[in-house]
N, C-alpha and C positions, 0 to 999 in steps of 0.2 A: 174441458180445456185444462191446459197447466197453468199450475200459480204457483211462483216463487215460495220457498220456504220463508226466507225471509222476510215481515212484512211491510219491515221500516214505517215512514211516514204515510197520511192518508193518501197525497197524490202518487206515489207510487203503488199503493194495492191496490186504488183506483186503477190506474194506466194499466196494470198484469192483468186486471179483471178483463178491462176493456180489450185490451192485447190478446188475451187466450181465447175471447167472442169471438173476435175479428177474424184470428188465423183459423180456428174451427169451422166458421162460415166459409173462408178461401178452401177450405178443402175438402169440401162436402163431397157425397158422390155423386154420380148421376140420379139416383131411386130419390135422393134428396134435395139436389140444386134447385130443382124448378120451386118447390116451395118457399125455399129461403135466400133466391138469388136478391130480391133486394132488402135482403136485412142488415144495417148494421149498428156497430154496438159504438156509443160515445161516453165521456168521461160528466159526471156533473152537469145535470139537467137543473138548472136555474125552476125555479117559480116564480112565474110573473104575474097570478091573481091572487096576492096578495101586498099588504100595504109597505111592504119592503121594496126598494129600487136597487139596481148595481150590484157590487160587490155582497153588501147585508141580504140579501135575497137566500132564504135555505136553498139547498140544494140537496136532491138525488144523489147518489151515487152513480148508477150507472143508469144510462138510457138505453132500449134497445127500439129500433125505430124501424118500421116498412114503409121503404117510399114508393111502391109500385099497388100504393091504395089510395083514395082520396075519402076521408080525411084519413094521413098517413096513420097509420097504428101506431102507437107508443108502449111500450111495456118499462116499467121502472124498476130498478132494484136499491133497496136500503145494503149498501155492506154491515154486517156488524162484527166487531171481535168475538171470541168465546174464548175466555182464556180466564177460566176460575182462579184457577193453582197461580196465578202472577198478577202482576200490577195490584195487590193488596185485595184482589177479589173483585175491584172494579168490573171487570167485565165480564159478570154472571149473566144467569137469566135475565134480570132484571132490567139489563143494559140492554137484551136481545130485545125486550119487549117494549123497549123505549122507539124502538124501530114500527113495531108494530104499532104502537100510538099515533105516530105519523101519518101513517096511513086511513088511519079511522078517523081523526081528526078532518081528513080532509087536504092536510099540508101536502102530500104526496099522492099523486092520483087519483085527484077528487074527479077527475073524466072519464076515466076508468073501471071498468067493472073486475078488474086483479092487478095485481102488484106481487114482489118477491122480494124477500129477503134472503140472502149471503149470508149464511155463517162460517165466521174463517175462524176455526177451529185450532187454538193456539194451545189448550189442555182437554183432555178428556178423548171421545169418539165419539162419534155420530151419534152414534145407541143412548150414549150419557147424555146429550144436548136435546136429542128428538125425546127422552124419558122428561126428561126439565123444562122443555117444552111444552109438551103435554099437562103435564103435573100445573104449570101456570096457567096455560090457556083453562085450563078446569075449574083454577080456584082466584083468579083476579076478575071480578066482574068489569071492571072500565075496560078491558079487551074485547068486550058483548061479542067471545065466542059464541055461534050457533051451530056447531058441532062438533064432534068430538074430531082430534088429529087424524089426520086417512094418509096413508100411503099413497103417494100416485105408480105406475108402472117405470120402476128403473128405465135408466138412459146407462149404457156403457160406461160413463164419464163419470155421471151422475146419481148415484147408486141409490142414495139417500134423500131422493125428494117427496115432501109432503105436502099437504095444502089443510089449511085451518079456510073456514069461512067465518064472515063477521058483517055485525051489523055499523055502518056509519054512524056517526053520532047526527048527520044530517036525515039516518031513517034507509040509505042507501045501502045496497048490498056490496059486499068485497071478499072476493079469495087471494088470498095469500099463500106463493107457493112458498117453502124454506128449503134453500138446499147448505147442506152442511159440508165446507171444503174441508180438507185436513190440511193443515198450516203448519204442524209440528215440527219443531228441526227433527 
């Protein structure tokens, strides 16, 4: 899907993300529809088992949801920036992997056996973020990576997808896909 260069505020890269889902799902082909006709993708998936109510509730990024299952599928995505070179370095690795804590935690798809993280790639390329990636998943044990970064088989779109697996801190297993957008003006 396409995503604005620009990436302003959260609720607007949220909306492009969720917006580029949406119009990619309308226009699947035939070889593809039947598998994906009832998928679609929403903005900010609340958590509701935990001890926050209302608006204080974390929240997902994006949701992608099948309602043509019982119990529907859920798939979640963390957005996260990659933008070394700006905002005083804030949003290095470090920030990516604050995404994946989420996740093992339990905060994020603790019903779930995968989740994804978005990286909107604001400096550097894919090559640079998937190497920095790797290089942390290797050396931060609180990620309880258990394997090393694997490639999955490109998407047209999607060039750069990979998947880390990891152990819960509840003892649960989790893969995590990361796909790297390019964001750069």
């Amino acid at each position: 899907f396409c995503l604005s260069r620009g990436l302003g505020d959260v609720y607007k890269r949220q909306g492009l993300i969720r917006k580029g889902i949406n119009e990619t799902l309308d226009e699947l082909d035939d070889y593809s529809w039947p598998r994906f006709q009832f998928y679609s993708a929403h903005n900010e998936d609340p958590v509701d088992d935990h001890s926050m109510s209302g608006k204080k509730r974390p929240r997902v990024d994006v949701l992608i949801e099948c309602s043509g299952s019982r119990p529907r599928k859920r798939y979640r995505l963390e957005a996260k920036r990659c933008a070394r070179k700006k905002y005083k370095s804030k949003y290095n690795i470090d920030w990516y992997a604050q995404g994946i804590s989420a996740f093992l935690t339990g905060l994020y798809a603790k019903d779930s056996p995968e989740g994804g993280l978005l990286g909107l790639m604001q400096s550097d390329d894919a090559k640079y973020w998937k190497k920095a990636l790797s290089t942390k998943l290797k050396n931060d044990v609180s990620l309880s990576c258990q394997s090393s970064l694997s490639d999955v088989d490109p998407m047209p779109d999607l060039p750069d997808i990979t998947v880390s697996a990891h152990q819960r801190s509840d003892g649960t297993a989790i893969a995590l896909y990361h796909v790297f957008l390019d964001c750069n003006p």
